[in-house]
C-alpha positions in Angstrom: 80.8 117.9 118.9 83.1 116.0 120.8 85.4 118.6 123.2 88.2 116.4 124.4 89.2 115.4 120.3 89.2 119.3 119.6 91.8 119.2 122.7 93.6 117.0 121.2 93.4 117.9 117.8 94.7 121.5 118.8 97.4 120.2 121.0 98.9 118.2 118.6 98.8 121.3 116.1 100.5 123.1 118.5 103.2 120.7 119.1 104.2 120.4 114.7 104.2 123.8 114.5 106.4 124.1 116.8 108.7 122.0 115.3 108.1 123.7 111.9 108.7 126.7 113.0 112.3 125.3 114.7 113.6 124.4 111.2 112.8 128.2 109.9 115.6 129.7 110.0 117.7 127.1 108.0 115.8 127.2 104.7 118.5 129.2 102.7 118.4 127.9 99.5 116.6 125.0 97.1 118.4 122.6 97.8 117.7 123.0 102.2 114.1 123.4 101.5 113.5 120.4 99.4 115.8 118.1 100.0 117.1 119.1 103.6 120.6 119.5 102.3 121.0 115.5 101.3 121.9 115.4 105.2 119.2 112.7 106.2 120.5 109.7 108.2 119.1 105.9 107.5 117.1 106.3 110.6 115.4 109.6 109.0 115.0 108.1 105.7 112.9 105.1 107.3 111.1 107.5 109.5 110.0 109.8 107.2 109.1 107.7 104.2 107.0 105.0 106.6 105.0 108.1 107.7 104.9 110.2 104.3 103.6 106.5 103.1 101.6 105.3 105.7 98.5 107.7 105.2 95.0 107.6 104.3 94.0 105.0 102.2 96.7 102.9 104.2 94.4 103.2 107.4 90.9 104.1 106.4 90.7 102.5 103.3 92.4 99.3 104.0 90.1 98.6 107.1 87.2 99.3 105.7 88.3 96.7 102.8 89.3 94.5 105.2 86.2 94.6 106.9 83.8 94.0 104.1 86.1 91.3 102.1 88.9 89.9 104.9 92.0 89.4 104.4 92.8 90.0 100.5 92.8 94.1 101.9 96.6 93.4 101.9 96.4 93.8 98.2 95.1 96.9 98.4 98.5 99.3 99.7 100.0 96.8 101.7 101.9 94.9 98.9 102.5 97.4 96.5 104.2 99.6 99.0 106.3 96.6 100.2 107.3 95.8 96.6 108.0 99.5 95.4 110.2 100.2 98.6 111.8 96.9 97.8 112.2 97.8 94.3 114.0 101.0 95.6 116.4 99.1 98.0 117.9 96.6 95.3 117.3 98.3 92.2 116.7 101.7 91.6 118.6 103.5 94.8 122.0 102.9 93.3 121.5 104.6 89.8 119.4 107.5 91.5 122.1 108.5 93.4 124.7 108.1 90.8 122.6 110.7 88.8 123.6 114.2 89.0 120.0 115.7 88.6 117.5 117.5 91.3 114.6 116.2 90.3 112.9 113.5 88.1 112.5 116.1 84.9 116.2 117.2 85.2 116.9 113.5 84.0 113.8 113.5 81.4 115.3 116.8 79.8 119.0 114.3 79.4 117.2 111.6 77.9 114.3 113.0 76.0 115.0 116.9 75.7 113.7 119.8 76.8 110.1 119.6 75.4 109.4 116.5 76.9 110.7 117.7 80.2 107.9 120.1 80.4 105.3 117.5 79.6 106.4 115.3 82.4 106.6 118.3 85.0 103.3 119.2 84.0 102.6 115.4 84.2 104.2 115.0 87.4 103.0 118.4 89.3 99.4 116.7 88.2 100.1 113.8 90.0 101.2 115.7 93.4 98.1 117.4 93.4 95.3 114.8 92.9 97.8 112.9 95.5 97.3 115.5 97.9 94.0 116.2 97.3 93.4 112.1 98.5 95.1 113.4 102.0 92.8 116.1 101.9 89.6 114.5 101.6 90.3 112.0 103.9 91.2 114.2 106.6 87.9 116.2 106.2 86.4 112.7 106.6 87.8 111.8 109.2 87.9 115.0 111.7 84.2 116.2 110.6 82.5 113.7 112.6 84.6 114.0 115.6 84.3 117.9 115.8 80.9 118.4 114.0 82.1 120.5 111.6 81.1 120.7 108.0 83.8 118.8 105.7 85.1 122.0 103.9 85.5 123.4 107.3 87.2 120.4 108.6 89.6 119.9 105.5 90.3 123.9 105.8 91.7 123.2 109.4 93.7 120.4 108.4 95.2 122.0 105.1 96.2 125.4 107.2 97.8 123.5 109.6 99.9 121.4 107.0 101.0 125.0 105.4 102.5 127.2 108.3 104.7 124.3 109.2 105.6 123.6 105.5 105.8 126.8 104.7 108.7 127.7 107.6 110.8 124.3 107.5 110.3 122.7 104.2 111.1 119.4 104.0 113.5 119.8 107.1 109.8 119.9 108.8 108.3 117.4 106.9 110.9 114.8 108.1 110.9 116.0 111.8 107.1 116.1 112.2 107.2 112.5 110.4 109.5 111.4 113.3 106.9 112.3 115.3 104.0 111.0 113.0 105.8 107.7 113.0 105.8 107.4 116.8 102.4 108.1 116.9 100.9 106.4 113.8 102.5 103.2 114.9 101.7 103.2 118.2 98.1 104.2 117.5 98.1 100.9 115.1 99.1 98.7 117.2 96.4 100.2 120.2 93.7 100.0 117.8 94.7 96.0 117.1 95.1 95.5 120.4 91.7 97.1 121.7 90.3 95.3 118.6 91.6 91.9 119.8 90.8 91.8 122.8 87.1 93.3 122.1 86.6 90.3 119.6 87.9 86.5 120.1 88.5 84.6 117.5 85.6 82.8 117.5 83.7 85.6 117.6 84.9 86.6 114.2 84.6 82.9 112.5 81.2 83.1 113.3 80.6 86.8 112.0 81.9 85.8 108.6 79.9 83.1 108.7 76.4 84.3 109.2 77.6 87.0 106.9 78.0 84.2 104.8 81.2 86.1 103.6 83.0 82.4 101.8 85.6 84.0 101.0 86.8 86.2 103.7 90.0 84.5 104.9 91.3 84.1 100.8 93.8 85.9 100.1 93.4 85.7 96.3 89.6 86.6 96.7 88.7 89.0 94.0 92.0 88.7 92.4 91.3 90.3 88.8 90.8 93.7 90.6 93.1 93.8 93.7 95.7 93.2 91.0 95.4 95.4 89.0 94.9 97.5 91.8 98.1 96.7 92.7 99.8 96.8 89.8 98.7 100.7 89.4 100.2 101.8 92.3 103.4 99.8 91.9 103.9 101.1 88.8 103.2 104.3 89.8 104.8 105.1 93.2 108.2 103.3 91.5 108.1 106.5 89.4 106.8 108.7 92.2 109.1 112.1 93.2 108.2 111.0 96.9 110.8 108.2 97.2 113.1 109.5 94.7 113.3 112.8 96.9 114.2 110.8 99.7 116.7 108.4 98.3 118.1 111.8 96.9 118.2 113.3 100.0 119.9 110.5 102.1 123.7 110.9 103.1 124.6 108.3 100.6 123.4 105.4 99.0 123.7 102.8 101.8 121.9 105.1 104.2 119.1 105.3 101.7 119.3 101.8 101.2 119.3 100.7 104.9 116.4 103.2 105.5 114.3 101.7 102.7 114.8 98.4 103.7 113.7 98.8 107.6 110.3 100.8 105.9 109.5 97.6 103.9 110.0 95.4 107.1 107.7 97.7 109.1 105.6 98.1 106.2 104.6 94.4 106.5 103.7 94.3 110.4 101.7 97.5 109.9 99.6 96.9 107.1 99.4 93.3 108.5 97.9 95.0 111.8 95.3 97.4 109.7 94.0 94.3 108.1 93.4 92.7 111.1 91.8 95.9 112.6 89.1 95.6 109.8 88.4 91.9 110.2 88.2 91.8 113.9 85.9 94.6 113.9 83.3 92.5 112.3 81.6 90.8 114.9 81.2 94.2 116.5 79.8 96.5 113.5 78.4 93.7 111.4 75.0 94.3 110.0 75.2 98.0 110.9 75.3 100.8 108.7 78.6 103.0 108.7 78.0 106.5 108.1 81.6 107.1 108.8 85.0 105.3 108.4 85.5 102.4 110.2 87.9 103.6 112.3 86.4 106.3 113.4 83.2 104.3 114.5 86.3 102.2 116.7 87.6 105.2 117.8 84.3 106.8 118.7 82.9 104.3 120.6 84.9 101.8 121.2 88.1 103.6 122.9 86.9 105.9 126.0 88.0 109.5 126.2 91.5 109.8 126.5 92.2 106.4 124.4 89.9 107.7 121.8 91.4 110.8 121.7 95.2 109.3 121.4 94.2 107.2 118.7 92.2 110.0 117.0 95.4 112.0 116.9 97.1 109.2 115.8 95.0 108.5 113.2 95.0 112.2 112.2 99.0 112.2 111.9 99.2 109.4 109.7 97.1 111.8 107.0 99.0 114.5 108.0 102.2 112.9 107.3 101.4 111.9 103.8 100.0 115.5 103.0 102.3 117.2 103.8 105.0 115.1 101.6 102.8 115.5 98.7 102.7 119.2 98.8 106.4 119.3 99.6 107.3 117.5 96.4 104.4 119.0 94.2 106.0 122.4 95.3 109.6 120.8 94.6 108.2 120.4 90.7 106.3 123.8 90.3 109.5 125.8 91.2 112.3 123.9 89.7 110.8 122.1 86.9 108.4 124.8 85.9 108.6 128.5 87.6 112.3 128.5 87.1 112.9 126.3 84.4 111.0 128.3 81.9 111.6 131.9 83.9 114.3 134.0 81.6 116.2 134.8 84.6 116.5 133.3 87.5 116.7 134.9 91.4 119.6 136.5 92.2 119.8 134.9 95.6 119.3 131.9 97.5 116.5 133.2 99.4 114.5 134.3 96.9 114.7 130.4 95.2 113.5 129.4 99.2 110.9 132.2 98.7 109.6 130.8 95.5 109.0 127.6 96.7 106.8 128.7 99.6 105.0 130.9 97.3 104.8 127.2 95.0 103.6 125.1 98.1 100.6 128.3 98.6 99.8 127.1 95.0 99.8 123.6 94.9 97.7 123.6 98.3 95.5 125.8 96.6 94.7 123.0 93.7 94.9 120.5 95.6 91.8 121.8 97.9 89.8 122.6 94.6 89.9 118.8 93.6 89.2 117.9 97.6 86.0 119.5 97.4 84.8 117.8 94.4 85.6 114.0 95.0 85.5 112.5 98.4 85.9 109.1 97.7 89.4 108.5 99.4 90.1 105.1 96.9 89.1 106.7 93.7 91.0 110.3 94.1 94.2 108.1 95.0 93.6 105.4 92.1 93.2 108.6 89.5 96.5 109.9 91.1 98.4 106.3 90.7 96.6 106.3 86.9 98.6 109.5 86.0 102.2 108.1 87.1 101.2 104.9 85.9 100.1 105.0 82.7 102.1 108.3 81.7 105.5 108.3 82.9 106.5 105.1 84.1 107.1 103.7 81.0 109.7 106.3 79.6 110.6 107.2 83.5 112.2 103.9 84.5 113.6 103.5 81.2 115.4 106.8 81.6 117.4 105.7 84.1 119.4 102.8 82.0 119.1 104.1 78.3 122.3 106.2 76.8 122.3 108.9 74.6 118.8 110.9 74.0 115.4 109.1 72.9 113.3 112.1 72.6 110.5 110.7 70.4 110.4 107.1 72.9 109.8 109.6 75.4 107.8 111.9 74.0 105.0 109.6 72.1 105.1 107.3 75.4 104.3 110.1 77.6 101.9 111.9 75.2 99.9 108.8 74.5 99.6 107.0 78.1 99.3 110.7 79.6 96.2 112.0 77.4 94.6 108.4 78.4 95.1 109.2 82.0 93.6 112.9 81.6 90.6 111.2 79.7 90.2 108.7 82.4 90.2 111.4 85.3 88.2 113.8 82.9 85.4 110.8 82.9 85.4 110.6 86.1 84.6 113.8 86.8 82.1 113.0 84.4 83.2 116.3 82.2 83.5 114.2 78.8 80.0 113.2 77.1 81.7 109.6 77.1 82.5 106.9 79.9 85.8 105.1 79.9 86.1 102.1 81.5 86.7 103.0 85.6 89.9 102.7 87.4 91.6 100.1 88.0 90.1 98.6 84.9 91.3 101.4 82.7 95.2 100.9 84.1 96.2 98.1 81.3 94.5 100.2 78.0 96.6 103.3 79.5 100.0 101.4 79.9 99.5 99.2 76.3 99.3 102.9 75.3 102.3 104.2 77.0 104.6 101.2 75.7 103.2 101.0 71.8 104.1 105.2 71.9 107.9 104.2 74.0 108.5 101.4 71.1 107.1 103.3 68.2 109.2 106.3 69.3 112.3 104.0 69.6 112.2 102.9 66.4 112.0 106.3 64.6 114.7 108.1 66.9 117.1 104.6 65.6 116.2 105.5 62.4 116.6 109.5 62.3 119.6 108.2 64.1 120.7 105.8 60.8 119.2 108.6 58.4 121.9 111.3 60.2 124.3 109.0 59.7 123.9 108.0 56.2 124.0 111.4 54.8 127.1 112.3 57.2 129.3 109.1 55.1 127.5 110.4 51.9 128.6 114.3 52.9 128.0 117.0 50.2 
């Protein structure tokens, strides 16, 4: 055990709950804790949704990738989350906030009814939690060899954390602990390239990759059949995700959203440019070595001295932070509203007891979340089998939601149904439950979606001609 990164762990703990704890006393309703009273400035909106993206898999994962295959990594998050924010700032922010709905089932129940508003709350609510439980695992990964801890232990710490400050503030404390997580995240980025750079010339790494013999390390297009459709998946998938619909909803208006999503797909390039070239300048210094842990936290270990190594293990440490907490925030957002009291008979009396339900939804979605976190710990395939549920279940009927008229219940409700079961059997075979193997993700991503659109057009066709048959007999009348 390292004593100075439990310092520093425990400081920074101290320091978001804190400011958790400030934003207590202002959750009065649904509406403050979910969507912080659609109050959030341009500058917020970039903040938080830099930090609630920038996580994980943007940090361990892509420098791991980018050590072993160079500089294709970028594939990996980097441009998918610049295309999806961009998709956000010219395309989809506009008729999000034009929409008069809460959440993304609010508009599925106006376009496909109320039946297949529960599917896709179920559907999304599933999503939330396998995307939460990819925070979770990688924060057990990454703090258990710093503090010697076992991983349950270590993701127990992280996940209590996460829930006192959620649980006070909402997503009032989700945005002002990703200011912070920002600040540091960033910074910690561009130490770790720095420290990186200057540790390895340039040279130095030309000649790694080549007794490596690694031809194609500086190809961008290296291994392109699967970084695509890597890509693809989480495009498809975070355009649909609740994350960046809940912030665009909860911006001032829509050029604040707008402005705030297009500064996050600016920074988005210079950071995930940087991680990439954390991972291949690392090479000449951890070549030929076996990793038992993350490659950053073999930098970060014994590469940055104490109080360095401690800054950037914080830093490091925020950027999952940041992106957990967001999940569980908007998972909770679709257990209470689209589920508890969607279905519930009546519905509480008072404000505070909706704010109450949604901390007692958070508990919940926490609670799943850890159950998956202890089965997988591969940080890549628990967020790929997230991405696979938005993907290849609702992104089909989600994004055409927002530009049909009039209701398409059976488009929606065959498209969801049929991409949706392929997702489940997909995760289900990965968890090795069914007595069959589907083909793995990201391979499995097209079969899913051919499913999702041959259900959305077969659907179309018989609501047009329910649509002709209701017509016909009205002219024929009795």
């Amino acid at each position: 055990m390292r004593p100075e990164f439990l310092f520093f762990l425990l400081a920074y703990f101290v320091l978001v709950l804190l400011i958790g704890l400030k934003f207590s006393r202002r959750m009065h309703s649904l509406e403050d804790f979910f969507l912080a009273s659609r109050s959030l400035s341009a500058p917020l909106v970039f903040l938080s949704l830099t930090a609630s993206w920038f996580g994980a898999s943007s940090i361990l994962v892509t420098t791991d990738e980018a050590f072993r295959t160079g500089v294709s990594a970028f594939w990996l998050i980097g441009l998918p989350a610049v295309a999806t924010v961009l998709i956000f700032a010219f395309i989809l922010a506009g008729p999000i906030r034009r929409l008069d709905v809460m959440t993304l089932p609010d508009l599925v129940e106006r376009r496909y009814g109320k039946a297949v508003r529960h599917l896709a709350s179920g559907l999304v609510l599933w999503y939330m939690v396998v995307l939460a439980s990819s925070q979770m695992v990688a924060l057990g990964q990454f703090i258990k060899p710093f503090l010697g801890w076992s991983y349950f232990c270590s993701l127990a710490l992280g996940t209590g954390v996460v829930l006192v400050y959620l649980l006070s503030g909402g997503l009032r404390s989700v945005v002002a602990t990703d200011v912070l997580q920002c600040i540091l995240l960033t910074g910690g980025v561009i130490g770790l390239a720095i420290l990186l750079v200057h540790s390895s010339p340039a040279a130095a790494v030309v000649e790694a990759v080549r007794q490596a013999g690694k031809q194609d390390y500086f190809h961008l297009f290296s291994d392109l059949k699967r970084n695509a459709l890597i890509a693809l998946s989480f495009v498809l998938a975070w355009t649909i995700s609740p994350i960046a619909w809940q912030r665009v909803q909860s911006a001032r208006s829509e050029s604040t959203a707008r402005r705030g999503l297009l500064a996050a797909a600016g920074t988005f390039v210079i950071l995930y440019g940087l991680v990439v070239v954390i991972g291949i300048f690392a090479l000449p210094l951890f070549s030929g070595r076996p990793l038992s842990d993350p490659l950053v936290s073999e930098i970060i270990a014994s590469r940055a001295g104490r109080l360095g190594g401690g800054l950037l293990f914080v830093a490091v440490s925020a950027a999952i932070l940041s992106t957990l907490d967001t999940a569980l925030n908007t998972g909770a957002l679709t257990l209470t509203k689209d589920i508890y009291l969607n279905m519930r008979p009546r519905r509480p009396r008072t404000a505070s007891a909706s704010a109450l339900s949604g901390r007692v939804a958070t508990l919940i979605t926490a609670g799943l979340a850890f159950t998956i976190a202890t089965r997988f710990q591969s940080i890549l395939q628990t967020l790929g089998l997230a991405s696979e549920i938005m993907a290849e279940g609702l992104f089909v009927p989600g994004l055409a939601m927002i530009f049909l008229k009039g209701k398409k219940p059976l488009a929606g409700g065959l498209s969801l149904i049929l991409g949706g079961s392929f997702a489940l059997a997909s995760f289900l075979s990965a968890m090795s439950v069914l007595p069959f193997r589907l083909p793995a993700w990201p391979f499995s991503v097209p079969y899913g979606l051919a499913l999702s659109l041959l259900g959305f057009a077969v659907g179309l066709f018989l609501d047009r001609f329910r649509q002709l048959y209701r017509g016909f007999r009205f002219r024929s009348g009795p």
